[in-house]
Every structure is written in C-alpha cells, then in structure tokens.
N, C-alpha and C positions, 0 to 999 in steps of 0.2 A: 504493500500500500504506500511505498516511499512517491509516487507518483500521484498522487491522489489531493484533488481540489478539497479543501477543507472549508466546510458551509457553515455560516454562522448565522442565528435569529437575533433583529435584533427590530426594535419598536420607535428605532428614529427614521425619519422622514431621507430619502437620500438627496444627495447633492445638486442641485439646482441643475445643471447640465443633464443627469439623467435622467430629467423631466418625471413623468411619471411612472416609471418602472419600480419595479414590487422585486427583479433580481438584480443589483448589483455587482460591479468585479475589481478589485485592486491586485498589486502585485503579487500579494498573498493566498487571496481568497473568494468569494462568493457572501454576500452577503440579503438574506432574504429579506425584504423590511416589510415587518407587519403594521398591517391599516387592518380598519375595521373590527367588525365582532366577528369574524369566521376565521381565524387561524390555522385551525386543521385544512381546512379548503384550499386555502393561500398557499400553506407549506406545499401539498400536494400537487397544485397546479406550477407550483417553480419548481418540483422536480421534474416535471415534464416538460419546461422551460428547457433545464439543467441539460436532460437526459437529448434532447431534441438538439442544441447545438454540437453532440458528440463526447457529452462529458462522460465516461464510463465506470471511474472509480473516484470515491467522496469518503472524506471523513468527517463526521457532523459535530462541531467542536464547541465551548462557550457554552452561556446561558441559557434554558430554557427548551432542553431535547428531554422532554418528558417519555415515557411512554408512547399516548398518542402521538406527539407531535412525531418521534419515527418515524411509528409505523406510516403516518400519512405520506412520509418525503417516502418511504422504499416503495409505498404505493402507487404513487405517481411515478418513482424511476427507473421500476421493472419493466420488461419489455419482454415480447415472445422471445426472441430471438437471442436473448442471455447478453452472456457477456459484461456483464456490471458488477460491481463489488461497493460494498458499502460499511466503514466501521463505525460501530455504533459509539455512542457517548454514553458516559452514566458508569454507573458503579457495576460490580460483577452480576452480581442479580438482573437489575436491569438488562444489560447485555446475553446475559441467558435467555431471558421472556423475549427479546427480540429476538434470538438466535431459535427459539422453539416457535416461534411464528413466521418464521422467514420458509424453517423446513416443512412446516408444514403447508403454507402455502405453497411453495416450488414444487413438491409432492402432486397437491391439487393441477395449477397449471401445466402442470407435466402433462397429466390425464387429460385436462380438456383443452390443450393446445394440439395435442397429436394430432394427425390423420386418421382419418376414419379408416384408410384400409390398414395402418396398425395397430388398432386398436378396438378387435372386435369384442365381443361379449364376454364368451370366454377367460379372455386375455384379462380385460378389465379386473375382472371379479376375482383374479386369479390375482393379481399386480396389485388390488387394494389389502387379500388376505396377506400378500408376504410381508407388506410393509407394516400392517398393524403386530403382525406375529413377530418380527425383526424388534419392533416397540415395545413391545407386551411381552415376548418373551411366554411360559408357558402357562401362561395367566388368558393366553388368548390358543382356544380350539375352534375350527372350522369347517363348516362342508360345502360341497358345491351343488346344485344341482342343475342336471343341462339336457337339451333336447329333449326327447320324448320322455323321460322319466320325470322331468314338469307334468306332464301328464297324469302317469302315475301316481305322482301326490297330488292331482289336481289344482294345479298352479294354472287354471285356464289363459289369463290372461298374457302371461309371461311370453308361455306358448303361442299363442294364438298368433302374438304383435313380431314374434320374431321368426315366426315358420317359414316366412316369404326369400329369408336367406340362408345362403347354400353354409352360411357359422351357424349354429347351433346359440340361442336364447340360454341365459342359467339365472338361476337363483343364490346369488355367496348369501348364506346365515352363517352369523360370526359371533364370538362369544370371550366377550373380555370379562374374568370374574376373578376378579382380587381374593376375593372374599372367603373362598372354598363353596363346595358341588354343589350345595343345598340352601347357597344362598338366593335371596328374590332376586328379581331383575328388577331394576332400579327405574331402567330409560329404555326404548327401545328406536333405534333409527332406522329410517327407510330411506332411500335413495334412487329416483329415476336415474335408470344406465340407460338410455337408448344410444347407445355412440355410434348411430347416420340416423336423422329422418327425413328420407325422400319425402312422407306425408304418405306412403305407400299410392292405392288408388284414388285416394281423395290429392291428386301428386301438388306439391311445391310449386311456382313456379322460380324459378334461378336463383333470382336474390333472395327469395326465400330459403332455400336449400343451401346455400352457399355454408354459413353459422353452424349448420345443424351436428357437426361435429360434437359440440357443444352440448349439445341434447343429455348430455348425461353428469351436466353439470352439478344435478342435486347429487347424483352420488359418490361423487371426487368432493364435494362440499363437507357432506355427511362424514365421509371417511376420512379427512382430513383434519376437523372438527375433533373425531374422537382420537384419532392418534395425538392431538395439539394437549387435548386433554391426558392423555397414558404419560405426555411427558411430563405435565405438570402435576403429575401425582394423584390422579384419579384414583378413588378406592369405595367405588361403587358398580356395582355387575351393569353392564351393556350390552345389548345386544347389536346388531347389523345387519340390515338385508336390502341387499343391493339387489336391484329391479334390471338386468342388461340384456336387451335385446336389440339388435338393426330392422328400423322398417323399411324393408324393400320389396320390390314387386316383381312379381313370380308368378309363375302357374301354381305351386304352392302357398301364395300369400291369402291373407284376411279378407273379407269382402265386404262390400256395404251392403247389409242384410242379414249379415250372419247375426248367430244370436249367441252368445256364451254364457252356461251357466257355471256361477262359481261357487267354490268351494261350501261358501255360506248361502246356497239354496239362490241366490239373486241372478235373476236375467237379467242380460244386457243387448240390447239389438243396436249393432253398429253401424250409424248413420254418418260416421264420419272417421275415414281412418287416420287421419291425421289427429284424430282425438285420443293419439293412442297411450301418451302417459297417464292417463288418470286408470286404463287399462291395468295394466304391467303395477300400478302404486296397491290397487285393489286387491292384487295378491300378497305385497309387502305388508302391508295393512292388515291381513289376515292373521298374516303370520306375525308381526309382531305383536298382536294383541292376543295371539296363541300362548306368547310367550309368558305372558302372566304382569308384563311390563306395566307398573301404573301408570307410568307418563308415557305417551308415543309423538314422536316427533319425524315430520317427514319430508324433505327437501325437494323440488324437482323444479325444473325449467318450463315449468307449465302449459303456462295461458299467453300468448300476446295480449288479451284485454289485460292484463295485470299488466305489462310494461303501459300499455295507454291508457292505464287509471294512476301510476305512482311515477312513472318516469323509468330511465335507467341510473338511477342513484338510491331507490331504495327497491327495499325487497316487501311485497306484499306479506302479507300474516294473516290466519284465518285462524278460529276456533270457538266453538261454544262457549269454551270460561273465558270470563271478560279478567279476571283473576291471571291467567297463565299468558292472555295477551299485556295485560300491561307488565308484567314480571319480564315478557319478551323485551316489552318497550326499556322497563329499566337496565335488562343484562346489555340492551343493542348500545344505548346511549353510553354506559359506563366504558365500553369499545369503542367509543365513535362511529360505530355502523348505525346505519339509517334503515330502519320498519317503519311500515305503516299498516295498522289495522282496515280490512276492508270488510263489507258484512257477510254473514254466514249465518241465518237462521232455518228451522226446522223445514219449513217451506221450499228452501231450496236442491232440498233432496227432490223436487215434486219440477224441478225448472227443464227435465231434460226428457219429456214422459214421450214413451212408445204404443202405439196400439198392436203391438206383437211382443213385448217382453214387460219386464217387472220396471223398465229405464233403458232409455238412450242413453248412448255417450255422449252425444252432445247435441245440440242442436241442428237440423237441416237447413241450416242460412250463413253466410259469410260470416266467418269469425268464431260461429256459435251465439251470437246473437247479443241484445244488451246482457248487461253484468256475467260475462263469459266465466269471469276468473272465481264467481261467487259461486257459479253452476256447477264451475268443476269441483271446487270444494263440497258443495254438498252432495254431490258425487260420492266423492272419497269418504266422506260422513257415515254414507249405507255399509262400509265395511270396516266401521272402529266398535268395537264393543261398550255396550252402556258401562258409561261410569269412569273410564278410562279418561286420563289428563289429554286433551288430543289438541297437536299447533300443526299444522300446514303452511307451510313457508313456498311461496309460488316465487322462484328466486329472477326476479324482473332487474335486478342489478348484477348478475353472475359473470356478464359475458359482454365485449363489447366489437361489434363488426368492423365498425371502423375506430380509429384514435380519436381522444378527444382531447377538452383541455385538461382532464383530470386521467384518463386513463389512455396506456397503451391498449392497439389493438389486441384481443383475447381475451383470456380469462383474468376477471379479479379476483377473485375467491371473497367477493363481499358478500358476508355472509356464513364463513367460518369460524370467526371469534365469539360470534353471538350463539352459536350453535355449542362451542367447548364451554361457554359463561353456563348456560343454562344445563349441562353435562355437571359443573362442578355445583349447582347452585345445593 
C-alpha cells in the first residue's frame, strides 16, 4: 500500500479556486469536504469520484472514519472488475468489522457478478455450502437436492421453474448449529437462486434479460448475510435454503396453464412464467417453516413494481408484524442500509385468483398489474405457517445495470448487513 492516495474527511469548505467541488487534491492527498446533512451519501459518491478518475489503492486516514463512514467510501469504490485495495482507519476491532464485511461482501458479488453460463444451479448451491462450511467449520452440515429427486420430496416449484434447462434445479438446506443436535432453530433463511431469467415463455425482451444474471441475488445476499454473521460470533442455530434454478425455454420447460400442486395441498395455475421467483421461494418457505424456525426471513430479486414503488437505493420489506418490520427498520438504519415498508394485508393472498386452481402466480397484465410487489408477497404469505415471525425483503437495491453516482455497475450487496443485524438480534 506504499503507493496508495491517502483520503481524509474533513467539514471545511474548500478553496475558492475549486469552486464547488465536494473532492479535493494537494500534494499529499484527497480530501472529501463534507456539506450538508447526508454524509454517508457524500462519502460514497466521492469514492466513485475517486475510483472513476483511476484511483485504485487508498488509505483512509485522520478524523472521522467511523464504521459507517467506510463502509460507504468501499461502497462507492468497489467495482466489478477488482483490482482496488483499501486500508482501513480505526483501531484493530474496527479494522476486523470492516475486514468481515468486505469478505463477505466480495463473496456475495462474486456470485452475482459471474456469468450465467458459470454459474449454474448446481454450482451455486454447491459454492455457497463450501464457503459457509470453510466458516463454520463442523458447526455447519449440509444436503443438496437436484433434479428429479425435487420431485421426490415434492419440491414442485423448484422443479417445475428449472426443468426447461439441460443443468438440473436443486435445493442446498444448510444447517449452522453452534449449539448441539437438539437445539431449536432460531432463524431460518431462504434465498431466490435463479442464476439466468430469460422470463422463460412469458420471454424478456433484451434489456430486460441483459441483469438477469442477477436473479439470484436474494441468495448470494442470504448466504453472505449469514457467513458475515458465523464470523462475528453467531451462536444461534440457522438454517439455509437456497431456491437455484435457470428459467429457460425448452420442449421440456413450464407453460402458461400449467397448474402445480405443492407440497402444502395449494394450487397454482401459471399465468405468467416470468412470475417465476415467488414459485421456486414457495418451496423454500415450506421448508423453512418445516424446520421449526420461529423467525423466517426471505431474500429474493423479486418484483420490478418494488424497484418502481422504492427506487434503486432501498430495499422493499413486507410482513404481517408491524413489530418485526420496524425492528427491520431499526437493524437497517443502525447499518446505514435503507428499507422501506410496503403493504401486505390478508386480502392480498386473494390479488392473484385463478378460475382453475387454489391462485395465480400472478396477474394476466403487464407487470402483474397495480401493487405487483404487495401480490407477490401475499403470495408467499399462503406458504409461511401460522404464527411464524415472517419478513420478505423484495431486494429493489441488490443490483445495478448500469453505474451510477453512488454505485458501480453490479452487484451491491445492499442488503446484507441488515440481514446479519437481525441474524445477531
């Protein structure tokens, strides 16, 4: 790091000559000057400043490198494409929590930065068990299930949404338990893996499909989330059930008409194949609330209507208890990550109705219709069992197509800190 631009915050106003610029440079250094009430923002947008004129390696030196204020500059100054290094400020502890948030993030972005053709179902589900088991050590046991044996245990949906490609759909159930055999499960996570959505029959067009890599953003979140947690000393039983299948189009693939019944006795006549995460989550859903798990918590890249109800800077949140949604809101804010509640009541299981099954997937109209991302939730609602703590995080901030002023193009993992806060809460 002997090479490395050293970045300082600092709350005075800069020098007449650089007009109104927010990053300054002397022979020494970079200096960020904070205005306003947004600071976290500030920081974040002059690392993309930073990172944009070619700056690669920083040392963050001086006053005022909290916590947040890091994490926000590596957030802004990461980049698909690597190659950047960053030494943090602050005492050893400090420098640890950033060094456990760093890996686990590059972990996540790993996953949903790849290529779809290296990164099929399989592989996923296989690549998120080694890394929690490398974590966890013999604290974490795991199974896979793939192909037709989804069947077998009645995992309809899993199957269903992945039959159309020539990789085989699976199920990872994962089990981190500190605690010994007979202890309860604490938490139970789910995670959409779809890693490509053509949209199957219902197909993409381009710029649509381009992202879809991504599609399996909730479960590189999920998985990331709880490794973030194993490192900071988690010692509570979890569980994991990553949802990965490709929707592609086949003489083998799904159809609009089909009807699947799942495990929990519930028809679904699909009206829409590109509706197909809320699919593939109804099995995860099953299963973790098989699991005995009080709390269930479940990730996935949803809805479009959730990016065009919250924006791409936060992450939608869904549930029954208005208790576990603001607890969301306090863990997200004590991160700096940005929720926002959208509504989710009883009636919404009744928004997607078929006159040949028990429920549509989604609606027969462009988008899925008004309140999309509230539909899909109460969707997911028909397969959480009464009584169960249940949050649905529709991750409308996960990923970003193109660069912005706050982020590089790809994956942010916004949305993982909030996810390990409420794992430790």
């Amino acid at each position: 790091m002997s090479q490395s631009m050293k970045i300082v915050l600092t709350h005075e106003a800069p020098a007449a000559h650089w007009g109104k610029a927010d990053v300054t440079y002397n022979a020494e250094q970079a200096q960020i000057h904070l205005q306003g009430n947004d600071a976290l923002r500030q920081i974040q947008m002059a690392a993309r400043k930073l990172r944009n004129q070619g700056i690669n390696q920083v040392s963050l030196v001086g006053e005022g490198w909290d916590l947040n204020s890091q994490w926000a500059f590596a957030q802004g100054f990461v980049t698909a494409k690597g190659g950047h290094e960053i030494q943090w400020a602050g005492d050893e502890a400090l420098k640890g929590a950033l060094t456990s948030r760093a890996y686990s993030a590059s972990f996540a972005r790993s996953l949903i930065n790849e290529t779809p053709e290296n990164l099929p179902p399989l592989k996923l589900a296989q690549q998120a068990a080694n890394w929690l088991a490398e974590l966890g050590g013999d604290k974490v046991s795991y199974r896979i299930v793939e192909g037709e044996a989804l069947l077998q245990e009645q995992w309809i949906g899993i199957h269903a949404v992945g039959r159309g490609s020539e990789r085989p759909p699976a199920l990872l159930e994962l089990d981190f338990n500190p605690l010994g055999e007979d202890a309860p499960v604490s938490v139970a996570l789910v995670g959409k893996g779809i890693t490509f959505d053509s949209g199957g029959y219902s197909i993409k067009a381009s710029e649509g499909m381009l992202g879809m890599k991504a599609d399996m953003g909730g479960a590189a979140t999920v998985t990331a989330a709880l490794g973030l947690a194993i490192q900071n000393g988690l010692d509570k039983r979890v569980k994991l059930y990553l949802c990965c299948a490709e929707n592609l189009i086949s003489g083998r693939a799904y159809k609009l008409g089909d009807i699947l019944t799942y495990k929990n006795g519930t028809t679904v006549e699909v009206v829409n194949t590109d509706a197909e995460g809320r699919l593939v989550l109804a099995d995860g859903l099953q299963a973790a609330c098989a699991s005995g798990a009080t709390r269930v918590i479940d990730a996935a890249t949803l809805t479009g209507a959730a990016v065009m109800a919250v924006g791409r800077n936060y992450n939608a949140i869904f549930s029954p208890s208005q208790s576990l949604l603001a607890l969301t809101q306090q863990k997200a804010a004590l991160v700096a990550e940005n929720v926002w509640p959208l509504p989710l009541e009883p009636w919404h299981k009744e928004m997607c109705p078929s006159a040949y099954a028990d429920t549509a997937n989604s609606r027969p109209v462009k988008g899925g219709g008004a309140g999309g991302a509230s539909n899909a939730a109460g969707f997911l609602w028909r397969f959480v069992n009464e009584g169960v703590d249940w949050l649905h995080i529709d991750l409308a901030a996960a990923f970003e197509d193109n660069a912005s002023a706050l982020w590089a193009a790809g994956a942010t993992t916004h949305g993982m800190l909030t996810i390990a806060e409420l794992l430790a809460d």
